[in-house]
N, C-alpha and C positions, 0 to 999 in steps of 0.2 A: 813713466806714467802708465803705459801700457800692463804694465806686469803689477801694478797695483791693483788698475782696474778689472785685470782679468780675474786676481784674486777677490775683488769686492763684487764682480757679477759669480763667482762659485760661494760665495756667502748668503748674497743678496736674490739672485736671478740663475740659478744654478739650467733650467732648462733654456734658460734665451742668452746663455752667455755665447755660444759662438756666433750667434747675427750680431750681434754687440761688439764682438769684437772685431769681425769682419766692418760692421758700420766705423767703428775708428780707423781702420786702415784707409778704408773708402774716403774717409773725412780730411786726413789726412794729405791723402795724396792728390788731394785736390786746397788745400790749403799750401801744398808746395806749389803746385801747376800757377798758380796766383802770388806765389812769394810774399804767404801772410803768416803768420804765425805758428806753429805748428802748437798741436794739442800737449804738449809738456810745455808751453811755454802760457799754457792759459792760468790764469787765479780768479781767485774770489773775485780780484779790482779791476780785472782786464773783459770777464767773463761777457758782460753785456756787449760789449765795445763788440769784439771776435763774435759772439752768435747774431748779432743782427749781420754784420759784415757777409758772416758765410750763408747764412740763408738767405741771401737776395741774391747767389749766385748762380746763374740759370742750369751750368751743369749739378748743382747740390739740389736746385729743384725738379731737377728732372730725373735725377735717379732716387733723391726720396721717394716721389710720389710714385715709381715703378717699385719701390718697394715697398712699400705701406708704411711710409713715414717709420723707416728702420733708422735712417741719419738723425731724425731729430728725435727718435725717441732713445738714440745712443747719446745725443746730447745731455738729455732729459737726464739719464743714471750717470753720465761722467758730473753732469750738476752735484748733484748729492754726495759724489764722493768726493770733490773737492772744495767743494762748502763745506768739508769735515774733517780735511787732513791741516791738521796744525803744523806751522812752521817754524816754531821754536818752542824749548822744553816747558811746559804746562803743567803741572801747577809750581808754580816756584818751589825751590826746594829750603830756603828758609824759611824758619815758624812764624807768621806776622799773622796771626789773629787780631791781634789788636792795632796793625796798620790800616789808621781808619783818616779818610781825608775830613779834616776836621778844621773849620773856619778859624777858630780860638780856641781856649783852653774849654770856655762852654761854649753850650749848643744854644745857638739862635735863636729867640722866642718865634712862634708864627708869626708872620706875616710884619716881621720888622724888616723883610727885603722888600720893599717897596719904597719908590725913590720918595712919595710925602714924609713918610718916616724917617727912613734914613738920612734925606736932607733937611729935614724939617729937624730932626734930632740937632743936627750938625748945625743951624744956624742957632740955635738957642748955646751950643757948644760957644760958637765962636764970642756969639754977644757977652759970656760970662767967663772969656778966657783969663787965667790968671787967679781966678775965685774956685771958691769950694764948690762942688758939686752938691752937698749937703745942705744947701741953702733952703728957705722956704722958699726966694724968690726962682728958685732956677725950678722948685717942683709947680710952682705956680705958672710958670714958663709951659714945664710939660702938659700942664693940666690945659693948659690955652691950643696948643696944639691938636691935643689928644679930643678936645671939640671942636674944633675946625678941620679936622679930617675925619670924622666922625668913626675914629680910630675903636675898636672891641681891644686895644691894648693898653693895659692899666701902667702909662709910661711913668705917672708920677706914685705908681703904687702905695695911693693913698687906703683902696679899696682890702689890704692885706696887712694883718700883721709884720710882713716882714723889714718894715720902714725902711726900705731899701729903694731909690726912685731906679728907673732902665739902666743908668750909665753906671751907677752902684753895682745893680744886679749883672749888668750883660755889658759892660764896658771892654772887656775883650775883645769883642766884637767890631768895634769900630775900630782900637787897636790893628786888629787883624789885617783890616781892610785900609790901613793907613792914613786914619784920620785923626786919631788921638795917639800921641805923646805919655809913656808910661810917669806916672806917677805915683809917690808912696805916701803923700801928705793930705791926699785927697783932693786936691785944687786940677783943675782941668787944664789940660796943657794940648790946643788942637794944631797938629803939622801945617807944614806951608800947602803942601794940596788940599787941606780942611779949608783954607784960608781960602786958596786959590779958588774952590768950587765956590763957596757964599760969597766973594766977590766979583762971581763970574769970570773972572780971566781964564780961568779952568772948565772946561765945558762938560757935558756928561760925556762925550764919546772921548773927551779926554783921557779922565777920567777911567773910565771901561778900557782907555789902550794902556791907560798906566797898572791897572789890575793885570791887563793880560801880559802883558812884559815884568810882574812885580812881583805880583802876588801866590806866595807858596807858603807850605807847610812844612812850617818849625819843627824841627828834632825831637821836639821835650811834647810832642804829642804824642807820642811811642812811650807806651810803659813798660816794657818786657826791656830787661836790661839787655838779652840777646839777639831782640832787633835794635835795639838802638846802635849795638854796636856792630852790628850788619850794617845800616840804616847809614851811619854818619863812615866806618869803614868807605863804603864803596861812594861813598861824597853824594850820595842822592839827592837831585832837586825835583821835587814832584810844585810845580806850576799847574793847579786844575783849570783856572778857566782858560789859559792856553792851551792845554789839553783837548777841551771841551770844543772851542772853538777849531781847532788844527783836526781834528778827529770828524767832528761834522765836514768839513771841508774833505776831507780825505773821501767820504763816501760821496759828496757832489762828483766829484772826478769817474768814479766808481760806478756810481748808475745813473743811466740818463735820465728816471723818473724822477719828475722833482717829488713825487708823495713820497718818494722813499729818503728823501734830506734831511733825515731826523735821528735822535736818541731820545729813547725812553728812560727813567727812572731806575728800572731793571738792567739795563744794559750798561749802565753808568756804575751800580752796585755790580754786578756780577762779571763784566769783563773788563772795563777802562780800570778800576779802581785796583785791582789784583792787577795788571798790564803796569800799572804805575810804578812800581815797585823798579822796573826795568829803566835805568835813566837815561840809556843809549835806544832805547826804542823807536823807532820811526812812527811817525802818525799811520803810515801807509798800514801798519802791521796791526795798529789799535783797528783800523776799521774796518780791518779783513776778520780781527776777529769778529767783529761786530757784527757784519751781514751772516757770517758761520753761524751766530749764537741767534741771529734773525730766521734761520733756518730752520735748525735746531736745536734746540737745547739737551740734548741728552747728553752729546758730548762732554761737557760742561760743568755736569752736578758734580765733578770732583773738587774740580775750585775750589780756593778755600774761601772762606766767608768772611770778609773782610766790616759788615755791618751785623754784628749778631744779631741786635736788639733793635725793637720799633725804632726808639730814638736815636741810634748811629742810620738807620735808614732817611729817617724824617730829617737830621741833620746833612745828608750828602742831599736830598733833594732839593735843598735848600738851593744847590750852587743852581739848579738849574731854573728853581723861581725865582731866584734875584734876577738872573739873566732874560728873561720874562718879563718880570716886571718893570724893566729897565728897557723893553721894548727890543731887547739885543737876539731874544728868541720868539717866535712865531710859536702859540703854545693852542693845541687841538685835542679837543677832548674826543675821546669816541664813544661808541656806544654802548662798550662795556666799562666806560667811566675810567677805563686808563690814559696815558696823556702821551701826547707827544710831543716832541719840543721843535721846532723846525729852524733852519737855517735860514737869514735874509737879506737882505740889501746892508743891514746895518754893521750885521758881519761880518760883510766881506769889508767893509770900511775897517776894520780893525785888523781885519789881515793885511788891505793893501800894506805892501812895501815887507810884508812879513813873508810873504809866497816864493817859494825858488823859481816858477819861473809865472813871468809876468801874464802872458797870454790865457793863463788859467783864471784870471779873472773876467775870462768871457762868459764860462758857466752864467749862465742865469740860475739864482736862488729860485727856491719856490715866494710866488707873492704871495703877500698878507691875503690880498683878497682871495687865492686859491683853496680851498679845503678840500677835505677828504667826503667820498659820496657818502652820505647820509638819505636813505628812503623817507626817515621819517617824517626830515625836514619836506620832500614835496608833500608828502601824505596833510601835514598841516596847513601848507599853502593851497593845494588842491582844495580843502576844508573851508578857507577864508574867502577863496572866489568861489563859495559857492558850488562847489561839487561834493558830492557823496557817492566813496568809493571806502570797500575793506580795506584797512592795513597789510591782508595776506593778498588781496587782489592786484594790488599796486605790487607790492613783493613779488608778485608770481609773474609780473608783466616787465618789471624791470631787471627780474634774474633771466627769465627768457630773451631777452632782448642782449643781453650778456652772453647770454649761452651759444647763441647763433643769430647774426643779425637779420632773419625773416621770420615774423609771428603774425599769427591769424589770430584776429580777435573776431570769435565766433558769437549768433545769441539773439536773443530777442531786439528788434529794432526799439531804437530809444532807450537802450537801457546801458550807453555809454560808455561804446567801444570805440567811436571816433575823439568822443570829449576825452579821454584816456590818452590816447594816442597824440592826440593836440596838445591837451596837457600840458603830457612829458614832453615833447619838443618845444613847445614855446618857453617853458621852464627852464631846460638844461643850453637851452642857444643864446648867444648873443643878441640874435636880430632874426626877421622874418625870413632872411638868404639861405638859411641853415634848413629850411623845411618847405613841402608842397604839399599840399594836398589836392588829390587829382582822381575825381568822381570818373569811375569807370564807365564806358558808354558799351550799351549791348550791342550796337555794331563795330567792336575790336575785331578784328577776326584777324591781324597780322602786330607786328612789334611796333609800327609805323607812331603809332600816339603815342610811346615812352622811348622811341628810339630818333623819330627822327628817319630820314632816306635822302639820299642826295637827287636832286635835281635832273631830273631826267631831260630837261631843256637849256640847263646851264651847267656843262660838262664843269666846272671850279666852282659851282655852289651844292652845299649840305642843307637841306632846310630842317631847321631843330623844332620840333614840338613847341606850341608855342602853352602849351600850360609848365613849360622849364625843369620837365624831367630829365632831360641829357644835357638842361647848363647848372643840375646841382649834380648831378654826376661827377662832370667835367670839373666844378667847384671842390667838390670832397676829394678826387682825385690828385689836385693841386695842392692841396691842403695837405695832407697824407705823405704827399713825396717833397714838401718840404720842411728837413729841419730845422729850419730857421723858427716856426711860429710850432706853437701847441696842436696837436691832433684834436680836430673839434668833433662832435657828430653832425651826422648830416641826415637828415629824416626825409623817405617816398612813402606816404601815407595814401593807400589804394581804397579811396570808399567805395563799396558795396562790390567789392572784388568777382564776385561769381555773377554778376551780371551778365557777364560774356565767358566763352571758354576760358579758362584760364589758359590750357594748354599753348593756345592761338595767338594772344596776344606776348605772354611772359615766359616764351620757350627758351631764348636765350638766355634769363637771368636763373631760371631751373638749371641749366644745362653749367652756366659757368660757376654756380655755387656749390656743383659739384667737381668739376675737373678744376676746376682754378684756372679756366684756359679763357684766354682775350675773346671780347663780343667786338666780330665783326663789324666797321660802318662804311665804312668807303673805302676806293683807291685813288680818291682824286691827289694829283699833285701838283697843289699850291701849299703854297709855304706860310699862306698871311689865314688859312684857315684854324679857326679858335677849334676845330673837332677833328679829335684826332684819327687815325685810319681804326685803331683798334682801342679797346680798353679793358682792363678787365674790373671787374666789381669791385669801388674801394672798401677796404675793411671797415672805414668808419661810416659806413652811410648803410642806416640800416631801414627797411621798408616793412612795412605794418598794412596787414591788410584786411579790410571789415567785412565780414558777411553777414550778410540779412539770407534764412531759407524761406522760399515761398513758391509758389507757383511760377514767377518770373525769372527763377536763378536756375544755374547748372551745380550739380556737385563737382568737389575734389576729386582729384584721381589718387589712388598711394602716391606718387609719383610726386605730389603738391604737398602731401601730409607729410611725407618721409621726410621732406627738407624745410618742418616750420616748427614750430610751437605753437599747438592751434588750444588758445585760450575762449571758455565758455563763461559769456557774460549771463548773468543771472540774476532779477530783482526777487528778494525776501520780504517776506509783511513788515520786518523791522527794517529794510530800507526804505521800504514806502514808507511808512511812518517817521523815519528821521526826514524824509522828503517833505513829507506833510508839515511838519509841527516847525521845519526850518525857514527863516524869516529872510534868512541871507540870498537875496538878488543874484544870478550868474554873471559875475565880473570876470574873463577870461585874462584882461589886461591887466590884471593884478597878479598873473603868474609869469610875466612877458621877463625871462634875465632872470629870476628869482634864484635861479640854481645854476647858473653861467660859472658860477664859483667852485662850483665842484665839477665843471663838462670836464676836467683833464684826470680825475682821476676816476670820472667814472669812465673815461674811454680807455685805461689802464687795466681797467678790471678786465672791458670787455674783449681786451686783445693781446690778453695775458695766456699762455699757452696753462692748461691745466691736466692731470695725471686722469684717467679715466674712474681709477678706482672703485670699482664696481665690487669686490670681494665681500663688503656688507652685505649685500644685497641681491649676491648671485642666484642664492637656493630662490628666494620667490621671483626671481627675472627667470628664471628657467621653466618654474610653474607656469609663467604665463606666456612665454615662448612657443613650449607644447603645447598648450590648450590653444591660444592662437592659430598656431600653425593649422590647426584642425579646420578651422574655418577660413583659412586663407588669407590671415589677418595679419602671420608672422611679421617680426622685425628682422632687420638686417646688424651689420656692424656696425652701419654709422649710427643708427636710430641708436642702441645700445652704447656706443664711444657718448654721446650726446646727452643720453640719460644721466651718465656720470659725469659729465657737466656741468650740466642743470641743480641738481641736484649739489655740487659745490658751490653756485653762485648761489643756490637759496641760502644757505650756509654761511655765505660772507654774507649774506643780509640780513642775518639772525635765526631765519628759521632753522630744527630741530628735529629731529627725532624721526618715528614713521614717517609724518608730514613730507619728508626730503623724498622719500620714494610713492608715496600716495600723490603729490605733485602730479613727480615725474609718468607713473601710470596715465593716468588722469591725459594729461598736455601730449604724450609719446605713444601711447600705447592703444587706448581705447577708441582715439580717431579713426582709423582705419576701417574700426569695426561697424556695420552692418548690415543688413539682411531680413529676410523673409520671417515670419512667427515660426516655421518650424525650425529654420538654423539656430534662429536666437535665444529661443527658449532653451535651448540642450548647451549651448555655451555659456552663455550668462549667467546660470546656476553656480556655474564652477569656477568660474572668472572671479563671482561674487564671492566663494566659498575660500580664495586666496586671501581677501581682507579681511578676513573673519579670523580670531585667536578658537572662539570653536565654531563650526560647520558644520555641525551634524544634524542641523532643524535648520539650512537655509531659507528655501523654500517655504517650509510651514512658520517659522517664526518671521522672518521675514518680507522673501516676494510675491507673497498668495498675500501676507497682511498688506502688503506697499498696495498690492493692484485694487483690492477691494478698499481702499482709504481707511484703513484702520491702523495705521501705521505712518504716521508724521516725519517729515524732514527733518522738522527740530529733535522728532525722537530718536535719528538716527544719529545726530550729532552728537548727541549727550552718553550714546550706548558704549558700553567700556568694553564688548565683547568685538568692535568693531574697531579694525589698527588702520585701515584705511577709508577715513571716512570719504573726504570727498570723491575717491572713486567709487564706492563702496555705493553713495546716493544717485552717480550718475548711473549706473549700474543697475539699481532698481527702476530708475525713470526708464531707462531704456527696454525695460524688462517689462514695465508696464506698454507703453505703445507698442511693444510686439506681438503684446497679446491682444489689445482692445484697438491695433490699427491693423494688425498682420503685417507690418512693415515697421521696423527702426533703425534711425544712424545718429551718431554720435549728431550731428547738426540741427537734427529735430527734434531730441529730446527734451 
């Protein structure tokens, strides 16, 4: 493994290959010291299992973080290269183009996988067993069905020339699936499990085990005489929906997320279906391709193509909407309208007693009720109780909250930075234990009202803050270190935060969201104490903090910026007007659990390790680096690691383009900034002249127009010369108060 890798970092990493490879030794020799697995002995299947295991390992964390996470960012490129290395010969070396997993001899109309149809077909079968199919009565039959399911399928295709009723036309089909008995006379001849299902003796998960045990693809679906005689040579049995089922199962074993318990459409056409051909294959091996081709695809485009045509596509998709509609798959559409099919309770019912070893039926499936996060979904609900909030607002608050769990919601008071933040917590939780919200008091001046202090008169008592900041701590904390139950979020929602020093009261949670190092609480030793002596900050508990600027608050330090995502809440004339003209009462209680369904894969996102990748976007992070730096505004490498971030979680949320870096500016970079009319005015020109396509009339076309009000907010948004807008407008407001206050910062403008 070693000497691949070494060759894929002089391919891929030619300058950082020897810390890479030093970090695999390093990795290594402490995966012995432990007697776990050594790094040639990792795969695609095993991968999660071994990286959570070694990084919980105090010596791997202690010399990561002494190197700047060299260990996990060695992990990071042995990922990639063994997501990639195939372990048996790819692409077959027989010609089977036309090895296509095909139900019958034809293709399934739509939507005839659906159990009203399909048994609904099947009982009009049974009543006219023995008779012609060709009957008026038996199309009179279908015609009665076909309105009482208020079926769009023309089963007695009365509606077409081609006087052929469903069983005429697509009677293969039911064949296939072992319900109908061939006949050549035309008279209907339905099997004993046709019997058995419309008599009920035979149940549906009967049924579905008798598919999965039965049900394979005939010989004479091969047209090429030279696979066939490949095909039946090597005695090949290709069984798809055991396939399908043993293959989803294979990745339940494989990764611990249940969002990741599924196949796609694409995954099913481009590596199950070509793997199929292999009759000794192990499932294990189908789903190692499977996560590889989840990785990436480039590998891959050699494959051969086993669906040419729309319709051999739309006919393999079929295996996996009957499975669907038969409730046997958990089916999730996303937002780009592709699908995923999930694995459930129901199939692992069809596996019992099929499993090699029993205990692996302890996996829990993903539930029905679980889906995948969807923004859009609260952005609606948000809308229905009564709140008015952007699409990119909500986006930008819940990729930050992703990106790093502490964000300032900055901004005009009343203009719904705490209703945000409540929100999303009451939304994405079970119940009211998952969240606090806890009004700052301007006499904080120590940790004591979020931490708690032990008792200075009863050496064996802690006394915990009684507004429950350190027993939701201690609750996420619990949560977090057991595998038993789902990682939930856990929300500390700080209103009017700058009320009091920040520094004074929130030193320790600054201090440990940097080193990763345990906050201090006590040495008392009792054993029946619910608080522990130490803790460090759970990952899933993330804290949101509101500021109002005014006469009665303190500013941020960098010190507070550098470690947040400080979002600027903002009302426009067209929010006040959707405010005005909207009828809808504030029901907060109608968001209470609304998104509890998606809290596990939104805490996936947010605790998913991601690549920095900043190479887009270097030449203007360097522009404003230097220019920064001139006013003493520079960022660091975390601020930078963070930006690239950000900027991927906007990404998984839909956003695009400039947008992902105009963000990131905006939230990262421009907080820092302020100062005096004379600093600002010699900076801000040039800062602004970085969002500009051209630059060469900032000033005059621009912030001489913005200050004297000749130049509209709306008119900046619409401007196509301008690539970053929303920094681009923060940027002129602040350009203005410099000049007509002699003083701006990002929190007054």
């Amino acid at each position: 493994m070693l000497q691949k890798f070494i060759k894929w970092l002089d391919e891929n990493k030619p300058k950082s290959s020897r810390h890479y490879t030093s970090g695999f030794n390093t990795i290594n020799n402490i995966l012995l010291e432990n007697k776990l697995p050594q790094l040639d002995e990792w795969s695609v299947l095993n991968w999660e299992e071994n990286y959570n295991t070694i990084i919980s390992i105090e010596e791997f964390k202690n010399l990561n973080s002494t190197g700047n996470n060299i260990l996990t960012a060695t992990l990071s490129n042995l990922k990639k290269l063994i997501f990639n290395m195939p372990t048996i010969s790819i692409p077959p070396e027989i010609p089977f183009p036309e090895f296509k997993w095909r139900w019958a001899v034809t293709t399934p109309s739509e939507s005839i996988n659906s159990e009203d149809i399909l048994f609904g077909v099947l009982r009009i079968l049974v009543k006219h067993d023995g008779k012609r199919h060709a009957t008026q009565e038996f199309k009179d039959d279908l015609l009665k069905l076909q309105k009482d399911t208020n079926s769009t399928i023309d089963l007695a295709k009365i509606d077409r020339d081609l006087n052929k009723n469903i069983i005429e036309n697509s009677g293969q089909y039911w064949k296939a699936l072992g319900l109908l008995n061939s006949t050549n006379d035309g008279t209907i001849s339905v099997t004993e499990i046709g019997k058995g299902i419309v008599s009920g003796s035979i149940s549906k998960e009967g049924y579905i085990k008798y598919l999965y045990n039965n049900f394979n693809l005939p010989n004479e679906n091969i047209e090429s005489e030279t696979v066939i005689q490949t095909y039946k040579n090597a005695n090949i049995s290709v069984f798809p929906i055991k396939i399908i089922f043993q293959v989803l199962y294979s990745i339940t074993k494989s990764i611990q997320s249940p969002s990741e318990w599924y196949l796609t459409p694409d995954e099913l056409k481009d590596i199950i279906v070509p793997l199929s051909i292999y009759s000794e294959l192990e499932y294990d091996t189908y789903a190692e391709y499977v996560l590889s081709y989840r990785n990436d695809k480039t590998p891959f485009s050699t494959w051969p193509n086993c669906t040419p045509g729309d319709n051999d596509f739309r006919m393999l998709k079929e295996y996996l909407i009957f499975l669907s509609n038969f409730e046997y798959l958990d089916l999730v559409e996303m937002k780009d309208k592709s699908k995923r099919y999930y694995i459930n309770e129901l199939t692992l019912n069809i596996l019992d007693g099929n499993l090699s070893q029993a205990k692996q039926l302890s996996i829990k499936p993903i539930s029905a009720n679980q889906i995948l996060f969807d923004a859009t979904v609260f952005k609606k609900n948000t809308s229905d109780a009564g709140l008015i909030f952007s699409p990119q607002l909500i986006q930008r608050f819940i990729a930050s909250l992703c990106t790093k769990p502490f964000v300032i919601c900055s901004g005009l008071s009343g203009s719904g930075k705490t209703k945000l933040t409540q929100a999303f917590a009451q939304w994405i939780t079970t119940n009211e234990s998952q969240y606090v919200i806890v009004p700052v008091g301007a006499d904080w001046t120590n940790r004591e009202p979020l931490l708690g202090f032990p008792n200075a008169l009863d050496k064996e008592e802690y006394v915990c803050p009684e507004n429950g900041v350190l027993d939701l701590m201690i609750q996420a904390k619990l949560n977090i270190e057991n595998s038993e139950e789902p990682t939930k979020p856990y929300f500390l929602i700080l209103d009017e935060m700058n009320l009091s020093h920040v520094e004074r009261y929130f030193a320790d949670f600054l201090s440990t969201m940097e080193s990763g190092d345990k906050i201090p609480l006590h040495k008392i030793e009792n054993d029946s104490l619910t608080v522990p002596p130490s803790m460090k900050l759970p990952k899933n508990l993330f804290i949101v903090g509101t500021v109002n600027i005014d006469e009665t608050t303190y500013m941020f330090s960098p010190k507070v910026l550098d470690r947040a995502n400080t979002i600027e809440f903002r009302l426009t004339e067209k929010d006040l007007e959707k405010f005005i003209a909207s009828d809808k009462k504030l029901d907060m209680d109608l968001l209470k659990a609304k998104g509890a369904n998606m809290s596990e894969s939104f805490m996936e996102m947010a605790l998913q390790e991601t690549d920095k990748n900043l190479k887009p976007t270097e030449a203007d992070l360097k522009l404003f680096f230097t220019e920064l730096k001139k006013s003493g505004a520079e960022f660091g490498y975390r601020t930078a690691s963070e930006i690239g971030r950000l900027m991927y979680m906007l990404k998984e949320l839909g956003e695009a383009g400039d947008n992902l870096l105009d963000i990131a500016i905006m939230q990262k970079l421009l907080p820092k900034l302020h100062g005096s009319r004379n600093k600002l005015t010699k900076v801000l020109p040039i800062l602004g002249g970085f969002c500009l396509t051209d630059n060469s009339k900032i000033k005059e076309d621009y912030l001489d127009k913005f200050v004297s009000n000749s130049l509209t907010e709306s008119e900046l948004k619409t401007d196509a010369n301008i690539k970053y807008k929303i920094s681009f407008e923060k940027i002129c407001r602040m350009y203005k108060n410099a000049v007509e206050n002699g003083f701006a910062s990002y929190a007054e403008a």
